[in-house]
MARMI-384608 format. One record per atom (N, C-alpha, C, O): residue in one letter; x, y, z. Coordinates in steps of 0.05 Angstrom, whole numbers, plus 5000, padded with zeros to 4 digits. Example, Ala and Ser with C-alpha at 12.3 -4.5 7.8 and 13.67 -1.06 7.14 Angstrom:
# MARMI-384608
a526448865156/a524649105156/a526449345156/a528549345169/s525749555142/s527349795143/s525850015157/s526850235161/
# end
This chain:
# MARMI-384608
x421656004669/x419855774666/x420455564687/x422555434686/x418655534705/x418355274723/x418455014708/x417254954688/x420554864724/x420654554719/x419054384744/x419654434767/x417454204737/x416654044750/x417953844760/x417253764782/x419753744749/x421253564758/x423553534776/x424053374794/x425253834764/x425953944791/x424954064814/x426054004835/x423254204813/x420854234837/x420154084856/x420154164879/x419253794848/x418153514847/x420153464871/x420153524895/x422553304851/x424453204857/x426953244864/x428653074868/x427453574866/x430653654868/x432653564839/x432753384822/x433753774846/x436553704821/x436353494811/x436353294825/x436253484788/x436453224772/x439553184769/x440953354758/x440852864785/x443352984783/x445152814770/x447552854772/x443552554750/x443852374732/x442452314715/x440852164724/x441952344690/x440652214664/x441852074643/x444352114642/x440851914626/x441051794605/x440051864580/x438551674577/x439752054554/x439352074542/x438651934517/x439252054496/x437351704515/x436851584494/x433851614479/x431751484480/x434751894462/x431651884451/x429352074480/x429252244498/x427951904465/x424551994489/x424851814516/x423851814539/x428151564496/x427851374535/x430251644549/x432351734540/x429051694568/x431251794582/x430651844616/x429552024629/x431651634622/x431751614658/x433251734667/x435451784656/x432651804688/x433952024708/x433551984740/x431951854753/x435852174748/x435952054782/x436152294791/x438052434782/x434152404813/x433052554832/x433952604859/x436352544861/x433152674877/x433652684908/x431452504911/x431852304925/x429252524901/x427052294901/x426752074891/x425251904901/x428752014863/x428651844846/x430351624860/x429551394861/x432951724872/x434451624873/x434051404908/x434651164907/x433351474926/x431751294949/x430151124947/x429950924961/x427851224914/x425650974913/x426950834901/x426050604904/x429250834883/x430450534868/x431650434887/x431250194890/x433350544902/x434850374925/x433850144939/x434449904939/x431750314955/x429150204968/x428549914950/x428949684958/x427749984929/x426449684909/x428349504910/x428449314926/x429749534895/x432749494892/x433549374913/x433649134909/x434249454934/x434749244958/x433349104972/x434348974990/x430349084968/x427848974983/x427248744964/x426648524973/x427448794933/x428348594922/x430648334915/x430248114903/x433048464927/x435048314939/x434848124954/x435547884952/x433548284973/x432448124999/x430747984994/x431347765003/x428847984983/x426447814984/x427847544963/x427047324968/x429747584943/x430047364933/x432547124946/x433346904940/x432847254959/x435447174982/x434347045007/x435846885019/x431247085019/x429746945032/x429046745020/x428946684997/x428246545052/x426846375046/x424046415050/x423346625061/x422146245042/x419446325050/x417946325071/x419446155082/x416646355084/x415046335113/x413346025099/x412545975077/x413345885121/x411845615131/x409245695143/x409345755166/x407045695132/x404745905144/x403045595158/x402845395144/x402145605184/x401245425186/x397545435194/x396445575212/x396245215174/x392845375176/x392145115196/x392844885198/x390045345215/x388045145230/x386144985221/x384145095212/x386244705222/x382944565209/x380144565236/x379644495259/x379144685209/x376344755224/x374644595232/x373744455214/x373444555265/x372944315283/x373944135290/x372743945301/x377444125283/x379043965291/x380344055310/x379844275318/x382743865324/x384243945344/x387243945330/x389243855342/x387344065301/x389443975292/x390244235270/x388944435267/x392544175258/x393244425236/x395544325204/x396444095201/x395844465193/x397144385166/x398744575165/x398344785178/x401244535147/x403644665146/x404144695110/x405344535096/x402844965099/x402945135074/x405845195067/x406545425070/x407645015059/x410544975052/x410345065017/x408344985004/x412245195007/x413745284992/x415345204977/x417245364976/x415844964957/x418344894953/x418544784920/x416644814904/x419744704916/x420544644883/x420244794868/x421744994867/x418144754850/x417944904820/x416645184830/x417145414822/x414845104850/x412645364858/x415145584873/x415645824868/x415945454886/x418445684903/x419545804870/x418646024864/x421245674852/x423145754829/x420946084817/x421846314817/x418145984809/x417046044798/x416046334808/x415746534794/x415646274838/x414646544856/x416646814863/x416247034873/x418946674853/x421546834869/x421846914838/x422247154836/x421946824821/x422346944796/x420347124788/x420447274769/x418547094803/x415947264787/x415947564806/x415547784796/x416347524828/x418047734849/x420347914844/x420348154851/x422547774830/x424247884821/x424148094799/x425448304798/x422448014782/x421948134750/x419948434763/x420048674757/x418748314779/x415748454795/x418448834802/x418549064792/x420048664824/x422148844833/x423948964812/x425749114819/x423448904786/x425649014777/x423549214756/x424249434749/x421149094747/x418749284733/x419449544751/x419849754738/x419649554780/x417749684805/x420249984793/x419550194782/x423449854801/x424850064800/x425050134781/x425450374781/x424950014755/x425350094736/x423450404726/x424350594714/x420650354735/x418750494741/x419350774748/x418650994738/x420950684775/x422150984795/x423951174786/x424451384798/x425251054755/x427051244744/x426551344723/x427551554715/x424951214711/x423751164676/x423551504668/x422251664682/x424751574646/x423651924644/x421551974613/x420952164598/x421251734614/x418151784591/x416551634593/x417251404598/x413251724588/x410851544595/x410251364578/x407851354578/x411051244566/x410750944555/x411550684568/x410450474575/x414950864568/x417350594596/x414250524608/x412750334605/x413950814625/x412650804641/x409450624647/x408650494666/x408750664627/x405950524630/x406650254629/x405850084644/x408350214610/x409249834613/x410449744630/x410949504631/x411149904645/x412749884670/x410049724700/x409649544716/x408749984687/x405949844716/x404349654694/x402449584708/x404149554672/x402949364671/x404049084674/x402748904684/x406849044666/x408848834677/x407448794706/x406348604716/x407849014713/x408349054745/x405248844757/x405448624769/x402948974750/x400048764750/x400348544743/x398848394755/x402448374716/x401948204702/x403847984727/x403647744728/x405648154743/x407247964756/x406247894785/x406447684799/x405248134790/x403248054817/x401447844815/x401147724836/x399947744791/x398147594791/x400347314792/x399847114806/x402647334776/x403847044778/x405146994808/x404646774819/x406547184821/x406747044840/x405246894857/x406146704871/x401747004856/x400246754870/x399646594850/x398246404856/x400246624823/x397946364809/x398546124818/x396545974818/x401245994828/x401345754835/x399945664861/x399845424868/x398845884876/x398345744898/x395045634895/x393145754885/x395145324907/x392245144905/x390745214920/x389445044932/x390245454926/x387245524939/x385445654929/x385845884921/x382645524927/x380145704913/x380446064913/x381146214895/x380046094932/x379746384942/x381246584932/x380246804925/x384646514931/x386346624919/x387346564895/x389346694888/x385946324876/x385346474851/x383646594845/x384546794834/x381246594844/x379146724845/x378747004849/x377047154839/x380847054868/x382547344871/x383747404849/x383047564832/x386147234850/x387847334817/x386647394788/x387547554771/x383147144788/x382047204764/x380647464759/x380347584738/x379447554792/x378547794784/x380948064786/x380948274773/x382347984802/x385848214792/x385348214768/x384248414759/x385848034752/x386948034721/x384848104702/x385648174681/x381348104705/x380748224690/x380548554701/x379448724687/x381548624724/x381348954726/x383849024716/x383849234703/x385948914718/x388549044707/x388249064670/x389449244658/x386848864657/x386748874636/x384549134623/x384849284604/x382849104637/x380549344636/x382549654644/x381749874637/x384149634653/x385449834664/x387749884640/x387550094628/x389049754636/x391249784608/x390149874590/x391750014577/x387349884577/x386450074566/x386850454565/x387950614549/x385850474581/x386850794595/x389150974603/x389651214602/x390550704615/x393750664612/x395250714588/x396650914582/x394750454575/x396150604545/x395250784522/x396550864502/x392250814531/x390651034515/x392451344527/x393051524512/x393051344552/x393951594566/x397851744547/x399051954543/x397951414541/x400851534528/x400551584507/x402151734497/x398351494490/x397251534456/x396951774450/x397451894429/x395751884481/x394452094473/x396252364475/x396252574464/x397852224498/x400852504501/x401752534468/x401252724454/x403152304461/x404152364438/x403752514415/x405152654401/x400152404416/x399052554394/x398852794399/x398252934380/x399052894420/x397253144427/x400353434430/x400553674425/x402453164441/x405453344452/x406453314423/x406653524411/x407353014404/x409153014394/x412152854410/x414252814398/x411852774437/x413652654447/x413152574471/x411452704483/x414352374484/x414252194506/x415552274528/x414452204549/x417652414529/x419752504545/x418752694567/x417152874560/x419552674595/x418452644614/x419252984618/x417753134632/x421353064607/x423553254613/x422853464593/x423253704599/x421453404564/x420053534543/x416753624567/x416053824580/x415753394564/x412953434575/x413453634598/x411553774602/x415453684615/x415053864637/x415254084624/x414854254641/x415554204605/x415554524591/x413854554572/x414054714553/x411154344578/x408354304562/x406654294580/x407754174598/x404354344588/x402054374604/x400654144590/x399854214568/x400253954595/x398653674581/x396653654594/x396453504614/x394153834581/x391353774595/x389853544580/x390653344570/x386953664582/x384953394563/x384453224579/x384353294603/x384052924572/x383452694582/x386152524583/x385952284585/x389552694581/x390152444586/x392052424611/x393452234616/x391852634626/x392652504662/x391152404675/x391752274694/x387152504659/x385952274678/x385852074668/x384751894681/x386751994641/x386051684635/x389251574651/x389451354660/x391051744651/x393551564666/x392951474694/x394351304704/x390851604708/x391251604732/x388651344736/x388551194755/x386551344711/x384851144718/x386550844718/x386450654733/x387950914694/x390050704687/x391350464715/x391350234722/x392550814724/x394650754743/x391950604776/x392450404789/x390450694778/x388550574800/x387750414793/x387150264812/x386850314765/x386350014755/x388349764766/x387849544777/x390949894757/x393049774753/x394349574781/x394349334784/x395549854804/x395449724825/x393349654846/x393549514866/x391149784836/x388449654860/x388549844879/x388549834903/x388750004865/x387550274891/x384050284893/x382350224877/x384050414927/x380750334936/x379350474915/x380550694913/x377750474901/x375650204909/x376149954903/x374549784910/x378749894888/x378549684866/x380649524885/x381349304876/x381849614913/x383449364920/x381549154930/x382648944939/x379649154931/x377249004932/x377348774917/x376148584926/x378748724891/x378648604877/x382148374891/x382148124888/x383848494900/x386148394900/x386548294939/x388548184950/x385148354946/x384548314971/x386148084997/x386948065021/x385847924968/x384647564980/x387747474970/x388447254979/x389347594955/x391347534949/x393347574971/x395447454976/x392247764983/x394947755008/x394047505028/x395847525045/x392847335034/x391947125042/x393346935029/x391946725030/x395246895019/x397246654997/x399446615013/x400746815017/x400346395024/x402446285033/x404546445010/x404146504986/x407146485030/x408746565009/x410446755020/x412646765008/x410046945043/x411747225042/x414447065056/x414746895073/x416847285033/x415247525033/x415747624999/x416247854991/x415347424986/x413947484962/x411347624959/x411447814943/x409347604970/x407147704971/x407747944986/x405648084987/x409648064998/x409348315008/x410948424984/x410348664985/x413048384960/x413148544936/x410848664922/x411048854905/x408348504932/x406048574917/x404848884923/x403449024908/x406048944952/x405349144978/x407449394962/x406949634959/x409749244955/x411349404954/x411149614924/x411149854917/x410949424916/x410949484877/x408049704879/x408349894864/x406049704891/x403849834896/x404450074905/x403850264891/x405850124932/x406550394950/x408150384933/x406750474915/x410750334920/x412250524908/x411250634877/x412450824867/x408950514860/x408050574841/x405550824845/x404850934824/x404350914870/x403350934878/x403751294884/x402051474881/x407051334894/x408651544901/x409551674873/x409051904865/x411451454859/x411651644832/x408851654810/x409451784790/x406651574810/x404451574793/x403951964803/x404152124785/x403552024822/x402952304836/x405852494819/x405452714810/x407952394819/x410252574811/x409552614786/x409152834776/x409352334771/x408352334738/x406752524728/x407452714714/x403852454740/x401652754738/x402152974744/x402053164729/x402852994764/x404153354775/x405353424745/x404453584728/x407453264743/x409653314710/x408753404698/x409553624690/x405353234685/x403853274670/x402853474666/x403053604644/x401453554685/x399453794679/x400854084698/x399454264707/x403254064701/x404154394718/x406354404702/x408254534711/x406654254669/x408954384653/x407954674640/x405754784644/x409854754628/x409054994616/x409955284629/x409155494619/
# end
């Protein structure tokens, strides 16, 4: 009997057994937490970029500074963002998991909510009603494992073939979630926010949710 996960990911060559939670570390698993993990380090150990905008028909410019409560607030919402992201990269059952990428949406939107520009909330407001429209499918996708498997476990589900509707509702979930095309359309305008490189966690938490969402499904539907 083929395992997916070793397949996937090489030797599984650390787990945690608690229940249906049970995380585990890969040849694959184990680079993408690092990766977060230290990019998150970093980013909260930076200071912010001073972005400076041109005024339009003038001979002059403004300086988009960073500081007090909005800095406290953005670097915290980054941090949590970074720690959803890895947490994500190890998680070995689809529940962690789905709450994992919805944190993950709910923190992207805070790191820009403080910033005072039309455009980029207006961005965030339409982020936040696709991520919410998207959690739907998302946690419909783990409802439906359960009911259908009897268990969550990432390591069970690979010696189950999990067809039906619920890898594609995970995956509508999961493209809701981080704004994959067509829908980065909606999140666009957010990278336009004074701020990085908080705003490039947003980049980050995306490509790395992005890499294991593909491992997840494979899991899903080539157990058995």
């Amino acid at each position: 009997m083929t395992n997916p996960i070793t397949e996937l990911g090489g030797e599984i060559l650390a787990f945690l057994n608690w229940g249906d939670i049970t995380p585990y570390f890969t040849q694959v698993t184990i680079p993408a937490f690092l990766i977060v993990v230290s990019l998150t380090i970093l980013f909260a150990l930076s200071k912010p970029e001073r972005q400076i905008e041109l005024i339009f028909g003038k001979d002059d410019h403004k300086e988009a500074e960073i500081v007090g409560k909005e800095l406290r607030f953005r670097r915290f919402m980054s941090i949590i963002c970074g720690i959803a992201t890895a947490w994500a990269m190890i998680t070995g059952d689809i529940f962690n998991y789905t709450l994992s990428l919805a944190l993950i949406g709910i923190t992207n939107i805070g790191i820009v909510a403080s910033v005072e520009k039309g455009h980029v909330l207006e961005a965030a407001f339409q982020y936040g009603l696709m991520i919410m429209l998207a959690s739907i499918p998302l946690f419909g996708s783990a409802a439906l494992v359960l009911g259908t498997t009897g268990t969550l476990s990432m390591h069970l589900l690979a010696q189950i073939s999990v067809g039906g509707f619920a890898p594609l509702m995970l995956m509508m979930g999961v493209v809701g979630e981080v704004g994959i095309a067509p829908f980065y359309a909606a999140k666009a305008e957010l990278f336009r926010a004074p701020g990085a490189p908080y705003i490039i966690m947003i980049h980050v938490s995306s490509l790395m949710v992005i890499v294991r969402s593909v491992e997840v499904l494979l899991i899903l539907i080539g157990g058995g």
